[in-house]
C-alpha positions, -999 to +999 in steps of 0.1 A: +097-721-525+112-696-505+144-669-520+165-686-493+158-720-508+166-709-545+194-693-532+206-720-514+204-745-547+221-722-564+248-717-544+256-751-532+251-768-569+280-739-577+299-751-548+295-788-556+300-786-598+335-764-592+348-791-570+341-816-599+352-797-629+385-789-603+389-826-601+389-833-638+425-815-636+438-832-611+466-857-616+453-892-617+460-919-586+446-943-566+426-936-546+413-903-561+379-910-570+372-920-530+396-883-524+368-869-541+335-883-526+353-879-488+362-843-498+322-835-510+312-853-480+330-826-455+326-798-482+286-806-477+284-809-442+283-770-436+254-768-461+236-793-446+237-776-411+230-742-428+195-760-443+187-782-407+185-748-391+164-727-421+142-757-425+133-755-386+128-717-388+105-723-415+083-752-394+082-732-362+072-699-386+041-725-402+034-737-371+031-700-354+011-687-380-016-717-378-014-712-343-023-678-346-053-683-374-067-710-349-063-681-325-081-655-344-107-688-361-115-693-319-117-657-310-144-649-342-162-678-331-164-670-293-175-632-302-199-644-326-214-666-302-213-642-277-231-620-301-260-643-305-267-653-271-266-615-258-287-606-285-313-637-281-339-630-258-343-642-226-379-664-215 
């Protein structure tokens, strides 16, 4: 788990608990309970967008870095192949 991701649970379970404990204060009426799950819908939206972009960072970041250990993993291989014929003799 990444410090973004503990950070990010942290802040939106914050978020989301002081928008319930709010709501135990507020004066009772129909309709209030829905008030309060449309209301945590849009106040989650913005988080959810926030994590859609980390979470891409993170696969392209993955995905770069096996890249680039396949990469190196070819390149050893090559030289070391290299290596062994160049040093084989010839008949």
């Amino acid at each position: 788990m990444t410090e973004f991701n503990e950070l990010f649970q942290s802040g939106f379970q914050a978020v989301i608990e002081a928008v319930v404990d709010s709501a135990a204060s507020w004066k009772p009426r129909p309709g209030l309970d829905q008030e309060l799950v449309d209301f945590l819908d849009k106040l989650t939206r913005p988080f959810l967008l926030l994590w859609v972009e980390h979470s891409q960072t993170l696969r392209l970041s993955t995905l770069e870095t096996l890249a680039a250990m396949r990469t190196g993993m070819l390149s050893a291989l090559l030289s070391s192949a290299m290596a062994t014929t160049s040093s084989t003799p010839s008949s």
